[in-house]
N, C-alpha and C positions, 0 to 999 in steps of 0.2 A: 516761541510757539505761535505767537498772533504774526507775524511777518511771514512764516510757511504756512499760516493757513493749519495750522493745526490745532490751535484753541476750538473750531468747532466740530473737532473729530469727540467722539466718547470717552467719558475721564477715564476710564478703563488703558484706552488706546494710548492718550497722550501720558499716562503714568509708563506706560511698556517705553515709547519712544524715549522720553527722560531716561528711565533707566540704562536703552544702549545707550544713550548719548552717553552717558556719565561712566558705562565700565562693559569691559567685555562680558560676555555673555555668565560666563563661569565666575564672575564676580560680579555679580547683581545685588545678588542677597548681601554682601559686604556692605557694597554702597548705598543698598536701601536700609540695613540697620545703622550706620552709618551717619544717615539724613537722621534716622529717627533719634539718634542721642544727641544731637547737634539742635535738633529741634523744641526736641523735649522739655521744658520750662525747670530751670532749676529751684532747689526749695532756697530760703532763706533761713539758715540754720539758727542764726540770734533771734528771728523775730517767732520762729516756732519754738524755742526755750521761753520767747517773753508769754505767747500762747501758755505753753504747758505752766510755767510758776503762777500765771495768773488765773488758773483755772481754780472757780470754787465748786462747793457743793450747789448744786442749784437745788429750789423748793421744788420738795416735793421726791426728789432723787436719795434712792437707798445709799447708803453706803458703800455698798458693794458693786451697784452701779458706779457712784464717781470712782469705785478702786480701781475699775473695771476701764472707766474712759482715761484713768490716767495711763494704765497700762499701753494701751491701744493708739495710744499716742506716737506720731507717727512724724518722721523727719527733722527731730531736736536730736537724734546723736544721743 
């Protein structure tokens, strides 16, 4: 992008140009969901099990609250 001089076009603009670069027209949307799960930060499944076994009641927290955050607990599998 910086070599064509496109870095100081509009992020708008230079996201449209990446995208034909990257796929025909009709397969845009492919390659832009694509980037996005490639990008996307994965969770770490053991260290969110070590989270949820080590979660207590904190002071002050009903019961039905902690029942409530263990439920909601989110990317342990």
């Amino acid at each position: 992008m910086s070599v064509s001089g496109y870095n100081s076009k509009p992020h708008k603009e230079q996201i449209d140009i990446l995208l034909y670069l990257l796929a025909a027209p009709e397969r845009q949307e492919q390659a832009l969901q694509a980037s996005r799960e490639y990008l996307n930060p994965r969770t770490n499944t053991i260290f969110e099990w070590y989270k949820f076994n080590s979660r207590v009641q904190l002071h002050g927290e009903s019961v039905g609250e902690f029942v409530t955050a263990l439920h909601t607990a989110e990317s342990c599998d």
